[in-house]
C-alpha positions as semicolon CSV with decimal commas, in nm:
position;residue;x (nm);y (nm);z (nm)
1;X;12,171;0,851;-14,578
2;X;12,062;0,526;-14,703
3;X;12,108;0,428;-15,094
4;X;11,976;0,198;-15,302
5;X;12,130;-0,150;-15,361
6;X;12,041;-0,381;-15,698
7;X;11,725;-0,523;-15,482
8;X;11,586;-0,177;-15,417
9;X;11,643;-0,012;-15,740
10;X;11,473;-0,356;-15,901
11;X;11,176;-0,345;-15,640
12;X;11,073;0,038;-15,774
13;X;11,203;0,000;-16,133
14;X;10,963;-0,310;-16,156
15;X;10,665;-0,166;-15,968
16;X;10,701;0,201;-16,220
17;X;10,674;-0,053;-16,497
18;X;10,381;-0,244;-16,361
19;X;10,175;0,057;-16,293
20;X;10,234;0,192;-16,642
21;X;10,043;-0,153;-16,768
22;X;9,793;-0,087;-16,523
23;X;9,753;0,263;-16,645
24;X;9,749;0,228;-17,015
25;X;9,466;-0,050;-16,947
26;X;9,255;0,212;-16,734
27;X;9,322;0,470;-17,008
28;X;9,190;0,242;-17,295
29;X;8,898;0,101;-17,064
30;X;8,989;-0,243;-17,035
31;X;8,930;-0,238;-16,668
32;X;8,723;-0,014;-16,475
33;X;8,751;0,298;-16,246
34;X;8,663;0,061;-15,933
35;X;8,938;-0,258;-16,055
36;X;9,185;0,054;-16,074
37;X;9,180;0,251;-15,755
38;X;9,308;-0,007;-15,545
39;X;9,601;-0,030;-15,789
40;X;9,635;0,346;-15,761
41;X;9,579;0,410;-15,405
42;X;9,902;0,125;-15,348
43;X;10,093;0,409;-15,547
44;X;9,989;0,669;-15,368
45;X;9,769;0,851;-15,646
46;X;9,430;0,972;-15,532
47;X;9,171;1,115;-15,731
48;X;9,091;1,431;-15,528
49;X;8,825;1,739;-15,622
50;X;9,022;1,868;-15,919
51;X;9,293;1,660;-16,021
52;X;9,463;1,360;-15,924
53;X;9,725;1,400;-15,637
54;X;10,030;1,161;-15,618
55;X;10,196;1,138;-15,287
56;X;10,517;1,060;-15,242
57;X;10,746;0,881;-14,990
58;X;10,998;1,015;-14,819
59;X;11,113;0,778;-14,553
60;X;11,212;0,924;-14,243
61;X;11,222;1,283;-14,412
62;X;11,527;1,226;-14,544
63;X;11,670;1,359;-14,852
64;X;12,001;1,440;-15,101
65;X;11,991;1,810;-15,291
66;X;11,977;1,546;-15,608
67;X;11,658;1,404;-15,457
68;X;11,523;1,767;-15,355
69;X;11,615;1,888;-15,715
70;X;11,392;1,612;-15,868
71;X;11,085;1,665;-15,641
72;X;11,129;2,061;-15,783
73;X;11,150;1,907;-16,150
74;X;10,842;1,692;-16,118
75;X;10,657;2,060;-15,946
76;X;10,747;2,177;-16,290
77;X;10,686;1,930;-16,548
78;X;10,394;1,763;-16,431
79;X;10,272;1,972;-16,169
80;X;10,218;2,367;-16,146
81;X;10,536;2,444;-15,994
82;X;10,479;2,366;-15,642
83;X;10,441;2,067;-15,386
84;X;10,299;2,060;-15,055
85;X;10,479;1,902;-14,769
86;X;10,280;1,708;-14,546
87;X;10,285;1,578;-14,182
88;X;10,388;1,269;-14,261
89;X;10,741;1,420;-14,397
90;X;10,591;1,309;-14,756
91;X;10,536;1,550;-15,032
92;X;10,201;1,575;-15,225
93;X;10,144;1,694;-15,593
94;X;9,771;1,810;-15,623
95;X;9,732;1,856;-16,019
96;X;9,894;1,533;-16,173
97;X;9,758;1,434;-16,514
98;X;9,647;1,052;-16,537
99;X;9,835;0,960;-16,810
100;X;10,168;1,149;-16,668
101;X;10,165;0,944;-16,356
102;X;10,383;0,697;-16,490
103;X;10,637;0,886;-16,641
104;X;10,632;1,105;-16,299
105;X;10,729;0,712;-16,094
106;X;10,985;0,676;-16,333
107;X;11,161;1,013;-16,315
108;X;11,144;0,953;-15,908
109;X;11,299;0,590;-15,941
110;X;11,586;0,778;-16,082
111;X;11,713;0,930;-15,776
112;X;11,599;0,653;-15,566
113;X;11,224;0,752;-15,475
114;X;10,914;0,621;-15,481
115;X;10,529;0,676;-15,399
116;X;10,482;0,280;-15,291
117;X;10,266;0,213;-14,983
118;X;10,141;0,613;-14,960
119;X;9,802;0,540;-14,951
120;X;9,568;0,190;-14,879
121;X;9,578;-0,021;-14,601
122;X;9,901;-0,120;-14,560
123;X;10,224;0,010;-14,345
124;X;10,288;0,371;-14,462
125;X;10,577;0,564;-14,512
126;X;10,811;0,562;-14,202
127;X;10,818;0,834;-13,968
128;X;11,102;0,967;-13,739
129;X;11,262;1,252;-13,590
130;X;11,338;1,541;-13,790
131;X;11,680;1,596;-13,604
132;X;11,762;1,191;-13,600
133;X;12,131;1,205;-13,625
134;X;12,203;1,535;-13,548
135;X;11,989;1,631;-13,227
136;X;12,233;1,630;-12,910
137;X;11,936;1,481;-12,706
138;X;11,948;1,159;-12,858
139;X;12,099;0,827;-12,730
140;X;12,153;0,691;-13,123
141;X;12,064;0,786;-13,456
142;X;11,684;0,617;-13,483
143;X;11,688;0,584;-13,841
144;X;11,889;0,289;-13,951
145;X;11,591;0,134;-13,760
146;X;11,334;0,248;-13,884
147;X;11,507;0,207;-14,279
148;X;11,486;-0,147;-14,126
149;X;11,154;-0,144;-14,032
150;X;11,096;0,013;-14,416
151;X;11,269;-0,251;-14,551
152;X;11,086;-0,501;-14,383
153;X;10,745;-0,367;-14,446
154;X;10,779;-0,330;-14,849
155;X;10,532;-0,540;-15,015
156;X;10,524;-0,787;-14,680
157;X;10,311;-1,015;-14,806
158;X;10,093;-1,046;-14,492
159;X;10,030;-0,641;-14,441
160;X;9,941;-0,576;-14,800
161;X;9,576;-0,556;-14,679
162;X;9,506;-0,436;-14,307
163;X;9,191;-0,385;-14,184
164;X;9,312;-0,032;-14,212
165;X;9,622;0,207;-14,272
166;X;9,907;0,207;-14,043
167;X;10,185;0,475;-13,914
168;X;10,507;0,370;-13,732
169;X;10,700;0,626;-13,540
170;X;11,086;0,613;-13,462
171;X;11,232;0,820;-13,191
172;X;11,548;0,840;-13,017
173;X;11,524;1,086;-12,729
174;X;11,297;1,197;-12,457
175;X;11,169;1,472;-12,632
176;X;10,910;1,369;-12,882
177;X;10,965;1,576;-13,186
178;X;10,792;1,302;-13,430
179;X;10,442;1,231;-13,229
180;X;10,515;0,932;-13,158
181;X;10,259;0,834;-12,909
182;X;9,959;0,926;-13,182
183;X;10,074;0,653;-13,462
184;X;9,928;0,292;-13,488
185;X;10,261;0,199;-13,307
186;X;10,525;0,434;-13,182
187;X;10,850;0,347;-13,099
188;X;11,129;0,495;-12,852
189;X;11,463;0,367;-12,830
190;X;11,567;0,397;-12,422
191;X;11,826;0,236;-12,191
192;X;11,745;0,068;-11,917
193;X;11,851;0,051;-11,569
194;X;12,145;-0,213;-11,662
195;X;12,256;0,032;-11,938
196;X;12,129;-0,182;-12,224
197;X;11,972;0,005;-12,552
198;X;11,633;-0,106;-12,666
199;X;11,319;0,049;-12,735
200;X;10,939;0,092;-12,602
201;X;10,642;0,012;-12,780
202;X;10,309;0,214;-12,800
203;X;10,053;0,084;-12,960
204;X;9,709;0,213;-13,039
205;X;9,754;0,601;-13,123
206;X;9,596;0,819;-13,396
207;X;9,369;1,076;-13,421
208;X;9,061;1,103;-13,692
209;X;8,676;1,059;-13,562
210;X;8,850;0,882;-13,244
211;X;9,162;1,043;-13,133
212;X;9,380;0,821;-12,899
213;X;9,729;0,819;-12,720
214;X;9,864;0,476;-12,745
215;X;9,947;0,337;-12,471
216;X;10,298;0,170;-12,350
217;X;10,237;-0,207;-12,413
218;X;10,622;-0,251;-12,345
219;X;10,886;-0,067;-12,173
220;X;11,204;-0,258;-12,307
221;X;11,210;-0,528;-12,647
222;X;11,612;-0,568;-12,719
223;X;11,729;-0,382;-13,067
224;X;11,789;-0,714;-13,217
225;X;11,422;-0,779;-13,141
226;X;11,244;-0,437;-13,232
227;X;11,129;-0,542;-13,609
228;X;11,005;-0,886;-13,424
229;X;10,799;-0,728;-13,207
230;X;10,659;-0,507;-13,490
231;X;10,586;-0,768;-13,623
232;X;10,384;-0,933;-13,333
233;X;10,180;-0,634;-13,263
234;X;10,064;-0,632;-13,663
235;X;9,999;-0,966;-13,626
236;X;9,768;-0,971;-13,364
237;X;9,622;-0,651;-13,518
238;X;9,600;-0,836;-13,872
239;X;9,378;-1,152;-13,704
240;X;9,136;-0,953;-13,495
241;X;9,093;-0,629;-13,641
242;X;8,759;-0,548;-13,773
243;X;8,699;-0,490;-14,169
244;X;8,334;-0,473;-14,152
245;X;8,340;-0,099;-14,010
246;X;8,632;0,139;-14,177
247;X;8,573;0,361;-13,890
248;X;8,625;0,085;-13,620
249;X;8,954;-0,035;-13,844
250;X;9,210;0,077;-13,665
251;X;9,438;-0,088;-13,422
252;X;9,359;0,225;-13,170
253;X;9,005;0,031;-13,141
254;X;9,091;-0,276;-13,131
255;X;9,354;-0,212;-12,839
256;X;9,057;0,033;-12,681
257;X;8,844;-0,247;-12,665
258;X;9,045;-0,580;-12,610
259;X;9,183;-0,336;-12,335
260;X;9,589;-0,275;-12,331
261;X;9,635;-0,559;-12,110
262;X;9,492;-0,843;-12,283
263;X;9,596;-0,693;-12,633
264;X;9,983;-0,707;-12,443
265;X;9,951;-1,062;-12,365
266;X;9,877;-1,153;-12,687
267;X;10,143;-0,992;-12,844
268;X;10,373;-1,125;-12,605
269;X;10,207;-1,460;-12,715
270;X;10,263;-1,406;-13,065
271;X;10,625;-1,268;-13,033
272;X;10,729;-1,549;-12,823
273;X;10,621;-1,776;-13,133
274;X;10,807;-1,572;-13,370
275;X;11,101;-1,643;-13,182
276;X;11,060;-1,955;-13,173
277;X;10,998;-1,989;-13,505
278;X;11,339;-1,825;-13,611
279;X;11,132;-1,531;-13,780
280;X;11,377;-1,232;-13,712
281;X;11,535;-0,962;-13,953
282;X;11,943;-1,067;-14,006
283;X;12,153;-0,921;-13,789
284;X;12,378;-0,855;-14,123
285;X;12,090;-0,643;-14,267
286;X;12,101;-0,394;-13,998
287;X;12,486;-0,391;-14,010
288;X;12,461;-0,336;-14,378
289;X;12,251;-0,019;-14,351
290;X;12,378;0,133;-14,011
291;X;12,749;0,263;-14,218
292;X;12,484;0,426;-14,490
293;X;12,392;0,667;-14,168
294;X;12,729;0,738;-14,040
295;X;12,844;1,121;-13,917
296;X;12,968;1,357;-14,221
297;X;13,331;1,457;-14,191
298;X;13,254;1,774;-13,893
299;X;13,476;1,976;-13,893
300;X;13,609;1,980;-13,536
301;X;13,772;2,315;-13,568
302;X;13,423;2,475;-13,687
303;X;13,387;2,815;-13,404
304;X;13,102;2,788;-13,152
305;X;13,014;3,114;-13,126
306;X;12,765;3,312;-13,329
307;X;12,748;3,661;-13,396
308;X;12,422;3,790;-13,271
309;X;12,527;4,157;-13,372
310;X;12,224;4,140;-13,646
311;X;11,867;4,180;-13,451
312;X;11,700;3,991;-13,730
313;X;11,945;3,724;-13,725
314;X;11,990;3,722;-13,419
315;X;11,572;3,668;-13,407
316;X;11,574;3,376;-13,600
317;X;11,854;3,165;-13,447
318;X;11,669;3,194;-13,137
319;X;11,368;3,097;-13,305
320;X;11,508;2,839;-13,574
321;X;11,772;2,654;-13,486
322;X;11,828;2,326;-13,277
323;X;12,128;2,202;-13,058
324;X;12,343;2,001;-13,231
325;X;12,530;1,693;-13,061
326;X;12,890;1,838;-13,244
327;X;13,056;2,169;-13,112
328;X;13,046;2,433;-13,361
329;X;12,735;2,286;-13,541
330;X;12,364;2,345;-13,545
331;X;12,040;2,216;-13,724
332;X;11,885;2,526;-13,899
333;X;11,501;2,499;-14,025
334;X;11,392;2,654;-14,316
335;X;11,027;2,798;-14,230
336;X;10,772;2,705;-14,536
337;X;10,509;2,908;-14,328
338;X;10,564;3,275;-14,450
339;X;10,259;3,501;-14,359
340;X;10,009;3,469;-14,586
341;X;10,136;3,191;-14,706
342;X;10,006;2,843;-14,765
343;X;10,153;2,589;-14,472
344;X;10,406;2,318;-14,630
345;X;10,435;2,484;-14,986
346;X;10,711;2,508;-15,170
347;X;10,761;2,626;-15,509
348;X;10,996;2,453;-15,772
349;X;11,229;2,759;-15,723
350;X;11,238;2,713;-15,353
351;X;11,282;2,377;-15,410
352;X;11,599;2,380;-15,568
353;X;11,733;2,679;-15,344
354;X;11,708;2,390;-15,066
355;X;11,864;2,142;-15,245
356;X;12,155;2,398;-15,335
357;X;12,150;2,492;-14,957
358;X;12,178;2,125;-14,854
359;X;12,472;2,064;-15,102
360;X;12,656;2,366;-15,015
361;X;12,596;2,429;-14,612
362;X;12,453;2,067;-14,475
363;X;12,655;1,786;-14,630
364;X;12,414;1,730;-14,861
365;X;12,111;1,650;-14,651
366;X;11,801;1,778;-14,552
367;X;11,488;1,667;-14,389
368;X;11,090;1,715;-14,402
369;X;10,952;1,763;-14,055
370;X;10,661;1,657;-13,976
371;X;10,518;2,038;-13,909
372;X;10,528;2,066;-14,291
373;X;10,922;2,290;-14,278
374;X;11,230;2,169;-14,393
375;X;11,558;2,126;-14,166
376;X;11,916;2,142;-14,246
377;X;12,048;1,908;-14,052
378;X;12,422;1,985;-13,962
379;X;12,515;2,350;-14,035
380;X;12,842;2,519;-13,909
381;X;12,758;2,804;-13,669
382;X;13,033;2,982;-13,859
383;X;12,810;2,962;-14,191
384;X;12,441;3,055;-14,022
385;X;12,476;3,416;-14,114
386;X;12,587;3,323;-14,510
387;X;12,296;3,065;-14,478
388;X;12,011;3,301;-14,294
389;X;12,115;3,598;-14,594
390;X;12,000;3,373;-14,858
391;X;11,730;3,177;-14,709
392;X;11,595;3,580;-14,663
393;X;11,658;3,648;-15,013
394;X;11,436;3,367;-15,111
395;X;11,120;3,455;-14,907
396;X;11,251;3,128;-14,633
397;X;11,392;3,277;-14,385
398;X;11,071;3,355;-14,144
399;X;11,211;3,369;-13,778
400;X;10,885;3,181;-13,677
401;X;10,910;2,791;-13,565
402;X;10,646;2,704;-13,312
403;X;10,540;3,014;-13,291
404;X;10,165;3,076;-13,411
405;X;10,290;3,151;-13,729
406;X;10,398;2,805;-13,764
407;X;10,058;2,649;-13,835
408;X;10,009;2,319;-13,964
409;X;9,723;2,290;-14,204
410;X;9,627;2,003;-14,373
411;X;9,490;2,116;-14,781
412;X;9,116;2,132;-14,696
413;X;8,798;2,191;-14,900
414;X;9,033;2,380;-15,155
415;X;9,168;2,066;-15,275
416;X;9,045;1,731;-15,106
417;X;8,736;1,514;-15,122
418;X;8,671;1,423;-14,771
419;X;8,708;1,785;-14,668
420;X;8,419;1,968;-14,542
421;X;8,575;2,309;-14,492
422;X;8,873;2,529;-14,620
423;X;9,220;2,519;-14,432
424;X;9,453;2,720;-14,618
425;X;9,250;3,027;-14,572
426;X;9,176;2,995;-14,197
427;X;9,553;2,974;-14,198
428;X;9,629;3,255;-14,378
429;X;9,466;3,501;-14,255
430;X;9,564;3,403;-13,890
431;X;9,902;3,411;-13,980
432;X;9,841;3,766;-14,115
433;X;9,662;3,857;-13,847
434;X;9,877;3,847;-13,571
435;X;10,202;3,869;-13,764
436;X;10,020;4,270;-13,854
437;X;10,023;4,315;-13,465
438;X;10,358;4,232;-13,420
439;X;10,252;3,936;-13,112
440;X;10,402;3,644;-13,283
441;X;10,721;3,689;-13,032
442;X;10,516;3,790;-12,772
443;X;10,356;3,515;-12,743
444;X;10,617;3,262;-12,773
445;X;10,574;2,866;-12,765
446;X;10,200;2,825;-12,936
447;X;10,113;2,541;-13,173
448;X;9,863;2,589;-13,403
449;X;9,686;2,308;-13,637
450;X;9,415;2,300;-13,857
451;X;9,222;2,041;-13,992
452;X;8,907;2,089;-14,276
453;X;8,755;1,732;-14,172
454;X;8,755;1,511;-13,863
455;X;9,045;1,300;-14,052
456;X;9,218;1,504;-13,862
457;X;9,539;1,558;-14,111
458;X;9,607;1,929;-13,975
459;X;9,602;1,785;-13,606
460;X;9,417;2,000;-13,464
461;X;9,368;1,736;-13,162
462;X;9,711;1,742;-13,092
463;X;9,740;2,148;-13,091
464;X;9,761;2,424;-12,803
465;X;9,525;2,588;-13,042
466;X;9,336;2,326;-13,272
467;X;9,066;2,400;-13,535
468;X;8,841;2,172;-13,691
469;X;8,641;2,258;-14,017
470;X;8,294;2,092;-14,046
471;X;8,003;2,127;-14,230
472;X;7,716;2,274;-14,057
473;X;7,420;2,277;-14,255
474;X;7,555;2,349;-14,591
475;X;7,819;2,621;-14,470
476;X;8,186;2,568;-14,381
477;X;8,171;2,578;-13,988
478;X;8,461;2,613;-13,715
479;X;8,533;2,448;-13,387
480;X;8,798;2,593;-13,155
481;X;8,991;2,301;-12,916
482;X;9,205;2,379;-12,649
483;X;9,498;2,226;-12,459
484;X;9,628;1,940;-12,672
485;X;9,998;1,832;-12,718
486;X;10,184;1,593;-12,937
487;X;10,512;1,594;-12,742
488;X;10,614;1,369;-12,469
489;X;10,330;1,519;-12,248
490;X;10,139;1,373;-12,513
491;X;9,737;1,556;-12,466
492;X;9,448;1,551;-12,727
493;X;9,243;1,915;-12,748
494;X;8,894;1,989;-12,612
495;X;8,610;2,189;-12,759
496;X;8,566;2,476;-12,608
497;X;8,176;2,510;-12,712
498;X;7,988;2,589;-13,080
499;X;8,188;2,683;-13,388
500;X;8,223;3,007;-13,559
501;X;8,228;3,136;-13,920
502;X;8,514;3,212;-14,102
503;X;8,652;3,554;-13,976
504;X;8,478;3,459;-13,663
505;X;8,730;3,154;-13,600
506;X;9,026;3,380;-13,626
507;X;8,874;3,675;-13,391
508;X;8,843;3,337;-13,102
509;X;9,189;3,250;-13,166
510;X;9,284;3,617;-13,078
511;X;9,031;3,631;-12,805
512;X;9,218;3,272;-12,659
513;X;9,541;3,408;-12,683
514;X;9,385;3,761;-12,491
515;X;9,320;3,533;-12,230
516;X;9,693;3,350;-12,218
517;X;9,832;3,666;-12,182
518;X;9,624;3,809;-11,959
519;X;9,676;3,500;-11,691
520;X;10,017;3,380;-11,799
521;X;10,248;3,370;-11,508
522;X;10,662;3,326;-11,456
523;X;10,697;3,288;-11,899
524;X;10,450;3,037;-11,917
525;X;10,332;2,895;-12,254
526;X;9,972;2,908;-12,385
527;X;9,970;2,512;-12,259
528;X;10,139;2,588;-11,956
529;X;9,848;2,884;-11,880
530;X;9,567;2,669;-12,015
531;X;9,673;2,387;-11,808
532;X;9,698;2,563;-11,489
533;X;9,355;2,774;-11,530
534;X;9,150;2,488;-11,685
535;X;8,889;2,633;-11,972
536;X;8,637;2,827;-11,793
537;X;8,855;3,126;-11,830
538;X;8,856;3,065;-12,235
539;X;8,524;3,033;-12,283
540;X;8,397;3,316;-12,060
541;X;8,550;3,523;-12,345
542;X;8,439;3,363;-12,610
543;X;8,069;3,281;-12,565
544;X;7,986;3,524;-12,250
């Protein structure tokens, strides 16, 4: 994984000390609540219903058992012993005292971490495949690219201030395990018919009020060109996009209604001019950080086969683990969705249990994924069993990804500002109630996201099953959606008709799921069924 050189470890030293000015002024009252939050919000602190919550970056989802050791650390000393992992393969603290907030930067810019660009309207944290590196799908590892693209988007001078936040996706592979097509611009590295590498460019995704799949504005920009191009489609984004209306700010919109074409052609315009102008990454930069992502020393003797002789283990490498691109090897997820529990926690105990985990079974890596669980990357199948008895042990070893257990759920009225209904809860209780019935297996493939506002950070447009919290009338209300995907067949959710109540949202997720079973055909999944019988059949049950 990448490290720090002098420039980095200056950038984030210098920016720690800078906000701890800023801070000691706020605390004193020299400036005001309004001069601060913009200083705050570019280092990721919000000030949400209770507390103030400090996000923090982790690009790609990549981190060290040193790094995971700290985040557990900070859970403890400035937290309450927890943090929440979040769907953009970030980590959130939700009860961070003011005046700790600089002390907290500086014990992350000790193992080479930061909370810059987390918040505000600039280019956020860089996103990629969970199994970049490891997956045997892939035609290279994405993420010395998008490191690049980090490195290039740190305090750039011209994206500072966008009309509005912006996500880049990096992918590697057909299969889109990153949702790449619902960022601002999502990116897919692909060879073409001559057998060149280079990647395709979608622009205008995101979900929120407006949910949108971006569409491809490009179907081939050469390697050496990608950051360029970037570049180009910011640009263009930067000079036309609107910062009258925050809800019209985003670059979806302003492709939506400049139309793909035209938006294309002046990209093209403005790329062409960038080339001209000389305005391109060095080459030497990308050769500098490409050995920082180079294999581990496999082991090519490891043993391919697995012994399946345990049920339960047996259970959750079916469920849990993901083809590796080395014989003998596997990447193993560690489930942060328990039932009962609360989607993307993680205690400071469980913290460092990873972190020992990475050390002693995944050459010292691990990874967020963006469905709020943690992967270890390259495990020897001769090791899984060793590795599955201690993630059990530890309350991590639920045999459950993508299952509905697996929920994503973003925190909700129990925590945020712009929320207008609870999350966690919903969540909970779904999770206990079909993990009680024993249909979790049953039921197989079934994606499940919650969101308590139409910011949509749960989602839910992008789920089989999606739920949407609103606020109807003074009470926490529920929509059900149907049918929505954020894979490579890419699908936002409809609503299948008026909300329900609390309990009432989780009896019409059992009621949906009736109806799956009841019409599935040949092993299909709930998508595959809703697809084929349209919604009438869903909300016959629900409403009728």
């Amino acid at each position: 994984m990448y490290q720090y050189d002098h420039y980095d470890q200056a950038m984030v030293d210098a920016r720690v000390e800078e906000f701890r000015d800023q801070t000691r002024r706020r605390l004193e009252g020299k400036i005001t609540e309004d001069q601060f939050k913009p200083l705050r919000l570019m280092n990721g602190l919000y000030l949400q219903l209770h507390a103030y919550m400090l996000r923090v970056a982790i690009p790609y989802g990549t981190l060290n058992s040193a790094q995971m050791h700290a985040l557990a650390d900070i859970a403890d000393k400035y937290d309450r012993g927890y943090g929440h992992f979040t769907t953009r393969q970030n980590i959130q603290y939700n009860w961070i005292k003011l005046e700790d907030a600089p002390d907290l930067l500086a014990d992350l810019a000790k193992v080479e971490m930061h909370a810059i660009q987390t918040s505000g309207n600039c280019i956020r944290n860089i996103s990629s495949d969970h199994f970049a590196g490891a997956a045997a799908d892939e035609l290279i590892d994405p993420r010395p690219y998008a490191e690049l693209l980090r490195q290039w988007s740190s305090f750039h001078p011209e994206f500072s201030y966008l009309p509005r936040k912006f996500k880049i996706a990096v992918i590697a592979s057909e299969t889109d395990r990153a949702a790449m097509k619902l960022h601002d611009i999502g990116i897919q590295i692909v060879k073409n018919d001559a057998g060149e590498i280079g990647a395709a460019f979608y622009v205008g995704g995101g979900m929120g009020r407006t949910p949108m799949i971006a569409p491809l504005i490009r179907d081939f920009v050469p390697l050496d060109h990608l950051v360029t191009y970037a570049e180009a489609c910011l640009r263009v984004y930067n000079r036309y996009g609107r910062r009258d209306n925050k809800y019209k700010a985003r670059i979806k919109i302003l492709v939506h209604e400049l139309g793909a074409e035209e938006y294309t052609r002046q990209v093209e315009e403005e790329f062409q001019h960038l080339l001209d102008q000389g305005v391109e990454p060095p080459r030497a930069e990308l050769e500098r950080i490409i050995p920082y992502f180079a294999d581990p020393a496999f082991d090519d003797a490891s043993k391919d086969a697995i012994d399946r002789s345990n049920p339960d283990f047996a259970d959750w490498v079916d469920a849990n683990t993901h083809p590796h691109k080395r014989d003998g090897y596997v990447s193993a997820v560690i489930s942060l969705k328990p039932v009962g529990g609360i989607p993307g926690d993680a205690s400071a105990h469980q913290m460092h249990v990873m972190a020992d985990l990475a050390r002693e079974y995944s050459f010292d890596e691990c990874r967020v994924m963006h469905t709020q669980n943690i992967v270890l990357p390259h495990v020897r199948k001769s090791e899984l069993y060793a590795l599955w008895q201690k993630l059990e042990s530890e309350g991590l070893g639920a045999p459950n990804l993508d299952t509905i257990e697996d929920i994503i759920a973003c925190p909700g009225l129990d925590y945020c500002s712009l929320a207008n209904a609870r999350s966690i809860p919903v969540a909970q209780k779904i999770s206990e109630r079909f993990a009680a019935k024993g249909r979790t297996k049953e039921l197989g493939e079934l994606k499940l996201k919650i969101s308590g506002c139409i910011n949509a950070c749960g989602h839910h447009h992008a789920g089989h099953i999606g739920i949407l919290g609103v606020d109807k009338k003074g009470t926490e209300n529920y929509q059900l959606l149907l049918g929505g995907s954020e894979a490579q067949d890419t699908a936002l959710a409809k609503i299948t008709g008026p909300g329900f109540d609390e309990e009432g949202i989780v009896d019409a997720v059992e009621t949906a799921t009736d109806v799956y079973l009841s019409n599935r055909e040949n092993g299909e999944r709930f998508l595959d069924t809703y697809r084929r019988i349209g919604m009438a059949p869903f909300k016959e049950a629900l409403y009728d």
